[in-house]
RODO-577155 format. One record per residue: x, y, z of N, C-alpha, C in turn. Coordinates in steps of 0.2 Angstrom, whole numbers, padded with zeros to 4 digits, always signed. Layout:
N
XYZXYZXYZ/...
//
This chain:
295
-0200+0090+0079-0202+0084+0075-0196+0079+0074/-0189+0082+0076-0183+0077+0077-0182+0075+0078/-0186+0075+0087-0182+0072+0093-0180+0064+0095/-0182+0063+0090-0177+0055+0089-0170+0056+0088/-0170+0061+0082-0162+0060+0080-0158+0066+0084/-0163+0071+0089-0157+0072+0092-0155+0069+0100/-0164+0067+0103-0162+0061+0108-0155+0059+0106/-0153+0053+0102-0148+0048+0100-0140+0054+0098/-0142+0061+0095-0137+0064+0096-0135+0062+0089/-0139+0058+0083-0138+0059+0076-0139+0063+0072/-0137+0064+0066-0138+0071+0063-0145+0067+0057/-0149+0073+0057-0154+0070+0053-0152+0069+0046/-0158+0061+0042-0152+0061+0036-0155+0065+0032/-0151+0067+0027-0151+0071+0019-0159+0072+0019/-0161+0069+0017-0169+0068+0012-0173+0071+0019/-0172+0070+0025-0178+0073+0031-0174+0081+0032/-0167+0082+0032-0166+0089+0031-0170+0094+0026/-0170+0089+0021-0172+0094+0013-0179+0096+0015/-0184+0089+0017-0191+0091+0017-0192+0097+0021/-0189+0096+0026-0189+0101+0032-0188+0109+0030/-0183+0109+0026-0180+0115+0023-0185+0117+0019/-0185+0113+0015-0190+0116+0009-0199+0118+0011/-0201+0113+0019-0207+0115+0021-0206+0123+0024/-0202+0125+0028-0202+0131+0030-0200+0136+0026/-0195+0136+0020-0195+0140+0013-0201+0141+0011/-0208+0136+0010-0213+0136+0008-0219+0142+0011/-0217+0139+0019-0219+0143+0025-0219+0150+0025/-0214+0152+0023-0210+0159+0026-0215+0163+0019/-0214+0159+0013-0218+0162+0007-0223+0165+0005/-0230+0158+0011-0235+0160+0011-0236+0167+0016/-0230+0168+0022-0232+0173+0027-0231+0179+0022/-0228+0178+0018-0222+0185+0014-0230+0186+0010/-0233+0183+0005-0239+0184+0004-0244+0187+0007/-0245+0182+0013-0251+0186+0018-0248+0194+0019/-0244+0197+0020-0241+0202+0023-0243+0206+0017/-0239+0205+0011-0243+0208+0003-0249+0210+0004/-0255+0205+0003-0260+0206+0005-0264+0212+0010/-0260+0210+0013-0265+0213+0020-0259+0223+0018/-0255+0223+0016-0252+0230+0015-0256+0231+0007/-0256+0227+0003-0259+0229-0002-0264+0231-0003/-0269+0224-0001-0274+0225-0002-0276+0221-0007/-0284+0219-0009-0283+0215-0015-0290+0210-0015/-0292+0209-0020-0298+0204-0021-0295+0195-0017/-0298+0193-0012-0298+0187-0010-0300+0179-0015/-0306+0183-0016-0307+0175-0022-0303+0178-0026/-0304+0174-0032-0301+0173-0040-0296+0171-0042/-0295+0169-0049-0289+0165-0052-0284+0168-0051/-0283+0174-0052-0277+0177-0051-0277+0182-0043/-0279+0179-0037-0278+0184-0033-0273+0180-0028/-0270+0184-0023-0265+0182-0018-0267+0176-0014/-0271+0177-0013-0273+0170-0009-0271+0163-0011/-0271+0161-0019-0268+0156-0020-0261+0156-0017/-0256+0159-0020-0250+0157-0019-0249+0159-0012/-0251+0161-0009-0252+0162-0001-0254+0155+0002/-0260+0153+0000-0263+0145+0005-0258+0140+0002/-0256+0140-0004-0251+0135-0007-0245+0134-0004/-0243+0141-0001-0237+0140+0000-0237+0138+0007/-0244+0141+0010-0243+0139+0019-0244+0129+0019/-0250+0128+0013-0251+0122+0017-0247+0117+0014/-0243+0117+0009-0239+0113+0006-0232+0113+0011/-0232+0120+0014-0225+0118+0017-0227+0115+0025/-0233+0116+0029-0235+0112+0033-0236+0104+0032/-0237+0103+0028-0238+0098+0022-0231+0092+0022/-0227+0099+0021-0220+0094+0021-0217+0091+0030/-0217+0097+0034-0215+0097+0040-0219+0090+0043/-0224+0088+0041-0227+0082+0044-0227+0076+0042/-0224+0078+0033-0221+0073+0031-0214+0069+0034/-0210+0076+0036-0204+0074+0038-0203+0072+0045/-0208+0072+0048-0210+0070+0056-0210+0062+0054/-0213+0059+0049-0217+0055+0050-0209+0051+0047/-0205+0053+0041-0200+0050+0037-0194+0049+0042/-0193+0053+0048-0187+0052+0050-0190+0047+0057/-0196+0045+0055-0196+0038+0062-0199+0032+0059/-0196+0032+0053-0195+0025+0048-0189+0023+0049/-0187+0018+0048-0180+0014+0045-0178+0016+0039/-0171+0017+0039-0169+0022+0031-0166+0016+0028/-0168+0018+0023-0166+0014+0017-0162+0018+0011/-0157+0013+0008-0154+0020+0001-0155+0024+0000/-0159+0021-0003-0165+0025-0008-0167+0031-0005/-0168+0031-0001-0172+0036+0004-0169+0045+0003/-0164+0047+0003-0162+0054+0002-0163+0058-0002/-0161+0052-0009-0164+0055-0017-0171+0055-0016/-0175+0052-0015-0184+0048-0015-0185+0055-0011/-0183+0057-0006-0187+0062+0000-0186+0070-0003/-0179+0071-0006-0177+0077-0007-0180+0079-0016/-0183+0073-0019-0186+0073-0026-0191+0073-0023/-0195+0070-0018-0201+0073-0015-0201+0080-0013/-0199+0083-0010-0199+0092-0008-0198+0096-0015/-0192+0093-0019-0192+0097-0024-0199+0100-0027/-0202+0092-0030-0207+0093-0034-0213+0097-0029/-0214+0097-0023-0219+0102-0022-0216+0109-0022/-0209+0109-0020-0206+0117-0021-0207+0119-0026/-0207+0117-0033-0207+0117-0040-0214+0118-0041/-0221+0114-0040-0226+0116-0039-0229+0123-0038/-0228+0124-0031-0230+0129-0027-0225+0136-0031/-0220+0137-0033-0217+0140-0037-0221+0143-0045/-0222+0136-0048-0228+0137-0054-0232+0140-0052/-0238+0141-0047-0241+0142-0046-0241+0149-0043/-0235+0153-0040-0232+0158-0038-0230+0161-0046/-0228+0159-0050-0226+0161-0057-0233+0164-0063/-0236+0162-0060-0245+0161-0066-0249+0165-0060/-0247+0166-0055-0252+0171-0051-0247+0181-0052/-0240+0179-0053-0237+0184-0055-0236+0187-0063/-0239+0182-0067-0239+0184-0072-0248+0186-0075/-0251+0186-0071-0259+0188-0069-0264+0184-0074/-0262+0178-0073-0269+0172-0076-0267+0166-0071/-0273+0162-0072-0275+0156-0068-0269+0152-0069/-0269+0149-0063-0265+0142-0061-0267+0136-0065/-0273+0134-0060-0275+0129-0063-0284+0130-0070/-0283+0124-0072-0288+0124-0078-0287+0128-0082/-0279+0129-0084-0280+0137-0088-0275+0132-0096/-0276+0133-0100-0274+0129-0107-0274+0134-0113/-0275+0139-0109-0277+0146-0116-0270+0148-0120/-0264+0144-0116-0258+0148-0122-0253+0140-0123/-0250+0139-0126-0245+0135-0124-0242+0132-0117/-0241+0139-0116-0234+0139-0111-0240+0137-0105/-0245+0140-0103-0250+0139-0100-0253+0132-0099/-0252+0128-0103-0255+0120-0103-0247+0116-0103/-0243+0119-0104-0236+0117-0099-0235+0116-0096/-0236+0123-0091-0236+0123-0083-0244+0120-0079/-0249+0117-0082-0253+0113-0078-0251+0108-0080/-0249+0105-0086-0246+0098-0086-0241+0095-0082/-0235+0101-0081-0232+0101-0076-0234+0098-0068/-0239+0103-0066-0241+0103-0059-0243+0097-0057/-0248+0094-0062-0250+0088-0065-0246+0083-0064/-0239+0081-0068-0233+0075-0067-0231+0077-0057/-0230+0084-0056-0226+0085-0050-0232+0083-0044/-0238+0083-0043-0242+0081-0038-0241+0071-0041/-0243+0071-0044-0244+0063-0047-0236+0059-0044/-0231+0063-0045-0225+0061-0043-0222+0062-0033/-0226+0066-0033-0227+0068-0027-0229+0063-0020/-0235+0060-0023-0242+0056-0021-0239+0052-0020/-0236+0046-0027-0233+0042-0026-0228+0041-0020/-0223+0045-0019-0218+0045-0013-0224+0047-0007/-0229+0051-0004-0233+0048+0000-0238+0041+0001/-0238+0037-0003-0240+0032-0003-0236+0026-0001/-0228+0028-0003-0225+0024-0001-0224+0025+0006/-0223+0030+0009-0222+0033+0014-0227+0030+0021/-0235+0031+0018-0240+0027+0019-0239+0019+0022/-0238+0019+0017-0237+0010+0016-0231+0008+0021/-0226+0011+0022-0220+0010+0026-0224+0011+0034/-0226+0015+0037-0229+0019+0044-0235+0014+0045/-0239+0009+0043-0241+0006+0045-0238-0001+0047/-0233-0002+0044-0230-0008+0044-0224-0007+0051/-0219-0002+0050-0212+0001+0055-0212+0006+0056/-0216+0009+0061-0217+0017+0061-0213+0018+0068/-0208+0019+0072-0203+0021+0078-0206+0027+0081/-0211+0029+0085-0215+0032+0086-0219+0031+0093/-0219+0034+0098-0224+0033+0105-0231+0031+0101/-0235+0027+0103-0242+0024+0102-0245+0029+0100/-0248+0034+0101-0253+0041+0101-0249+0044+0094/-0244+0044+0093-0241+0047+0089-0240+0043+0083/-0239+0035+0083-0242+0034+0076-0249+0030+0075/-0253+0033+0080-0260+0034+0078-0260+0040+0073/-0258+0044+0074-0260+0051+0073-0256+0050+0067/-0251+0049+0065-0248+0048+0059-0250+0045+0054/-0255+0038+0056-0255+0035+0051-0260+0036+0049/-0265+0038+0056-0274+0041+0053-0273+0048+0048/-0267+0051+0051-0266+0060+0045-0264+0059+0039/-0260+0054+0039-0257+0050+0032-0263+0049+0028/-0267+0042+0031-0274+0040+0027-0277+0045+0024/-0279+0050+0029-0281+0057+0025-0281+0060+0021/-0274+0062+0022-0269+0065+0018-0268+0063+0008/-0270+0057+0009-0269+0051+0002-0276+0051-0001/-0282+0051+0004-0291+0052+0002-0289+0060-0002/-0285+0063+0004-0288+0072-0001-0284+0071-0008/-0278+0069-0008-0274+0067-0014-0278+0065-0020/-0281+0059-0017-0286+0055-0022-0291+0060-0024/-0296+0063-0022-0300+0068-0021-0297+0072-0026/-0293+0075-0025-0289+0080-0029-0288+0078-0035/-0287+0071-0038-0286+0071-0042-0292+0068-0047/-0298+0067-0042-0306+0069-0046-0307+0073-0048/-0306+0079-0046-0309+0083-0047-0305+0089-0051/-0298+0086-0052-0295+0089-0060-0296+0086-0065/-0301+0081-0066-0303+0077-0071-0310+0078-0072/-0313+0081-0067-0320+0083-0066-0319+0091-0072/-0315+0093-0067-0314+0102-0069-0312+0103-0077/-0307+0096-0080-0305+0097-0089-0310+0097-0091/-0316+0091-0087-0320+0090-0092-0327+0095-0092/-0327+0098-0087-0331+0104-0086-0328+0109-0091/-0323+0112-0092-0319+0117-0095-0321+0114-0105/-0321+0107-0105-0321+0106-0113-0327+0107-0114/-0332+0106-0110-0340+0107-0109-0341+0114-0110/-0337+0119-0108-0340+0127-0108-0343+0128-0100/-0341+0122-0096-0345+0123-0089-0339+0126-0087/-0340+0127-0080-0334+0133-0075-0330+0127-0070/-0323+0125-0071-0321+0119-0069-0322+0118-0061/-0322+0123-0058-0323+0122-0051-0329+0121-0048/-0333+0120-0052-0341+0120-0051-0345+0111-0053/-0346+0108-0049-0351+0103-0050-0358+0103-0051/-0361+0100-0054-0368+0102-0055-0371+0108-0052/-0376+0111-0049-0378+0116-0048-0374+0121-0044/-0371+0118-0040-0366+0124-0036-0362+0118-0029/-0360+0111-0032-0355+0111-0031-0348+0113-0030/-0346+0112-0023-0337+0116-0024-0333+0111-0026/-0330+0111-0029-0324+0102-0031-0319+0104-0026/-0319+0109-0024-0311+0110-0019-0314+0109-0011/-0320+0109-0012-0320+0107-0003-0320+0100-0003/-0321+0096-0006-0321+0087-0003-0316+0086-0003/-0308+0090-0006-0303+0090-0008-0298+0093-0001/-0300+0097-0001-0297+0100+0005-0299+0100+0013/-0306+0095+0013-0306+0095+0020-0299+0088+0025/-0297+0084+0021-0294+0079+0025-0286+0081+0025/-0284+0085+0020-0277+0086+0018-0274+0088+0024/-0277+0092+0029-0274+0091+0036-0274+0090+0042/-0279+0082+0041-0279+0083+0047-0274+0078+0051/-0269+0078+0047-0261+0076+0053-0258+0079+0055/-0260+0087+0054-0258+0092+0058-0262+0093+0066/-0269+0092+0063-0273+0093+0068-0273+0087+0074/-0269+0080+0071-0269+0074+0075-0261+0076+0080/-0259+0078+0076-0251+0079+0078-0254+0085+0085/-0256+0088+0083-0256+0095+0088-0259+0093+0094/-0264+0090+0091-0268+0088+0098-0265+0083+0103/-0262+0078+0100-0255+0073+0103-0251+0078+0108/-0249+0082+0106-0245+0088+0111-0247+0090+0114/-0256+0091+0114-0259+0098+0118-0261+0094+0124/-0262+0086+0123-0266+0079+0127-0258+0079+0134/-0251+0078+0131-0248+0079+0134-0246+0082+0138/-0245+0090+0135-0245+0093+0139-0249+0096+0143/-0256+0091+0143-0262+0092+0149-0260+0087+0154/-0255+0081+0153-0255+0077+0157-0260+0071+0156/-0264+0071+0150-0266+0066+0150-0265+0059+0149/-0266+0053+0153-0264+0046+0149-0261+0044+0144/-0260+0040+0144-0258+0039+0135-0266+0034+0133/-0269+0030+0138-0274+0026+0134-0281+0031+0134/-0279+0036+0138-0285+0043+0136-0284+0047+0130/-0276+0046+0129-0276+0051+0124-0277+0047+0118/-0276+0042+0116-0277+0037+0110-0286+0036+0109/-0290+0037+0115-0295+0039+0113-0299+0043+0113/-0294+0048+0114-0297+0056+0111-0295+0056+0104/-0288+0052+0103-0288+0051+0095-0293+0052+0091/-0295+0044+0092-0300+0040+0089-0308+0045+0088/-0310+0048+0093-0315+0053+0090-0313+0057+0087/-0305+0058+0086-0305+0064+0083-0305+0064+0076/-0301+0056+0076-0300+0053+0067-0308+0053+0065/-0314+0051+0068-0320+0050+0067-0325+0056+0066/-0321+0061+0067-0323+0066+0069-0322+0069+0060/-0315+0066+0058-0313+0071+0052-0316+0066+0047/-0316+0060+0047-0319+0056+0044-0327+0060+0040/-0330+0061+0047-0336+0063+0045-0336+0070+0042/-0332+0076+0043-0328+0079+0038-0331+0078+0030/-0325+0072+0030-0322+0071+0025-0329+0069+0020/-0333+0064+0024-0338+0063+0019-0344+0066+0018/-0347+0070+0023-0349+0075+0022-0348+0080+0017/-0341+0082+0017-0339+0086+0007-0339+0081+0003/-0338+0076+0004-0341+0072-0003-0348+0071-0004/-0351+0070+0000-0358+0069-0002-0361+0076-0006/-0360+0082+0000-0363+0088-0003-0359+0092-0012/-0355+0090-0010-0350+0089-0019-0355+0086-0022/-0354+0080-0024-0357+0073-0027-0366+0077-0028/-0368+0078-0026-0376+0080-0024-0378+0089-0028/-0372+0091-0030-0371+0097-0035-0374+0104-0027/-0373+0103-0023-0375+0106-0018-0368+0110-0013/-0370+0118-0011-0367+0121-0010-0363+0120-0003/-0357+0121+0000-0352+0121+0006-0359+0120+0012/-0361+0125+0013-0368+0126+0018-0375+0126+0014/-0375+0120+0016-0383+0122+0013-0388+0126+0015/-0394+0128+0009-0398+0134+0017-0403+0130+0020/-0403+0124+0017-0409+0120+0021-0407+0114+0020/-0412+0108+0021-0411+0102+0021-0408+0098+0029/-0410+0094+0029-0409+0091+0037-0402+0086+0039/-0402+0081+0032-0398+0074+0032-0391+0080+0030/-0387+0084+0027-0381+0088+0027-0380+0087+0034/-0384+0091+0038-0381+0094+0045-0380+0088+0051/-0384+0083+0048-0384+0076+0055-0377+0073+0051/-0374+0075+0046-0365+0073+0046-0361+0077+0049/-0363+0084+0048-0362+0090+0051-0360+0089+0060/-0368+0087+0060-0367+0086+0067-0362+0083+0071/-0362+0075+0067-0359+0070+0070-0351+0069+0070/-0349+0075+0066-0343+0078+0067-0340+0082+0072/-0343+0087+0072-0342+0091+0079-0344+0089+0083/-0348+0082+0086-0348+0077+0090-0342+0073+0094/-0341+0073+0087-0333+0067+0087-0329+0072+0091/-0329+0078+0089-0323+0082+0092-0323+0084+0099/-0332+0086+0100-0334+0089+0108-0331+0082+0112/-0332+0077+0110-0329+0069+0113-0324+0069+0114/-0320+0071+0110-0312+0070+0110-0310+0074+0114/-0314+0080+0117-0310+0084+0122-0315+0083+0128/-0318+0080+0127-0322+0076+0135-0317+0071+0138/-0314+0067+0132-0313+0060+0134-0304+0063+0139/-0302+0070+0134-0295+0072+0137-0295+0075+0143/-0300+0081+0141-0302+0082+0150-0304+0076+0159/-0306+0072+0154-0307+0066+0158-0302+0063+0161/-0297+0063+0156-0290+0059+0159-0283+0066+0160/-0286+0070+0162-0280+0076+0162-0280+0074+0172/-0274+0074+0173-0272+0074+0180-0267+0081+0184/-0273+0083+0188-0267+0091+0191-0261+0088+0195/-0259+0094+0198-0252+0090+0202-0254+0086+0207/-0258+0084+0209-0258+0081+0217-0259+0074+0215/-0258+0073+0205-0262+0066+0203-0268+0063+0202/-0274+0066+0205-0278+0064+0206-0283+0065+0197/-0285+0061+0195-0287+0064+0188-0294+0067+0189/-0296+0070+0184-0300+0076+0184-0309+0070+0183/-0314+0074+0188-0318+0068+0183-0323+0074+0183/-0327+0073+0177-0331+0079+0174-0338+0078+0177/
//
């Protein structure tokens, strides 16, 4: 994700090292968990099981490495080192709290039962809110100067968007979740068996999934104007995602519903978008003789 700076033979600045460092320190955490897990043994749901600080620490530190893909092909500014390296901080510190309340065996979040307890959500609370903001900026920069091949800041700025919807999401549905907890209701739960975490966590990656596939169009030998629209199905693809959890959320209705028709024609139209995106790349992939592939 450096190849810029080391194409030119620059050393990456300060604030794209840290992110980097601090995603993979993240990374290594969540494997060090899974590995727990899978030798221990252990309840998968629950407030206090391994899986939180396990998905925490994987997806926050993948989270960061395509942050920091995205920040070292901006124009650097002063400011930028402090801003990037207080950005990793705070998710490092995060993802640690979260690490600390799974080891001390009560809930991360919506937990307010002790003092120290509504510290450390209040905390998590200023550190994502401080967080967001430096991706927002981040945002707003990549649409404007993004130093990037064409396909690559398609894929950036479409995972970015994303990225900021789940953010936003996320920060409904820890206002949903207070106010369910003040109620006596179970904060994870929207009306009859909504999940607040899935409208929340379907978009949060798909700059990953944009990024990847960028690489995979490549190295099929695809086009570049076939591979910008395999993009576009694919960005439409998470879109429908994205708004399918919202609706089925919003509607107090379960991740899979056991019935009902209009869920699954967004369902559909989803997994449409994607079958497309690997038609449109099979399409434009060329063997060695050059000849492109026609289906």
């Amino acid at each position: 994700m450096l190849d810029a700076h080391k194409t030119s033979g620059a050393r990456a600045p300060f604030g794209v090292r840290v992110i980097f460092l601090a995603g993979t320190m993240l990374v290594l955490s969540g494997v060090v968990y899974a590995i727990r897990l899978a030798v221990e043994g252990g309840p998968w749901p629950g407030d206090t099981s391994l899986r939180k600080p396990l998905l925490f620490g994987l997806s926050t530190g993948v989270t960061l490495w395509s942050t920091g893909w995205v920040v070292a092909a901006l124009p650097r500014r002063r400011i930028d080192d402090v801003l990037y390296a207080s950005f990793a901080l705070a998710l490092v510190v995060e993802v640690v709290l979260i690490d600390l309340q799974q080891w001390r065996g009560v809930a991360s979040h919506f937990n307010h039962r002790t003092p120290f307890d509504a510290a450390v959500s209040t905390a998590m609370t200023i550190l994502i809110g401080a967080a967001t903001v430096v991706l927002i900026d981040v945002t707003r920069r990549a649409f404007v100067d993004l130093r990037l091949a064409a396909d690559d800041r398609l894929a950036a700025r479409a995972g970015l968007a994303l990225l900021l919807v789940g953010c936003a999401l996320g920060g409904v549905i820890s206002a949903i979740g207070e106010s369910n907890q003040v109620a006596g209701r179970t904060p994870e739960v929207y009306g009859e068996a909504g999940v607040l975490k899935f409208s929340h966590g379907l978009p949060l990656h798909g700059i990953q999934v944009l990024f990847l596939q960028v690489r995979a169009l490549r190295w099929l030998g695809v086009p570049a104007g076939e591979r910008q629209r395999s993009l576009r199905a694919s960005i439409a693809g998470l879109a429908a995602l994205t708004a399918y959890g919202v609706v089925q959320t919003a509607a107090g209705a379960p991740r899979v519903p056991p019935s009902g028709l209009w869920p699954w024609l967004l369902a559909s139209a989803s997994v449409g978008a994607f079958a497309a995106a690997a038609v449109v790349g099979a399409r434009g992939r060329r063997p060695r003789n050059g000849a492109p592939i026609r289906l």
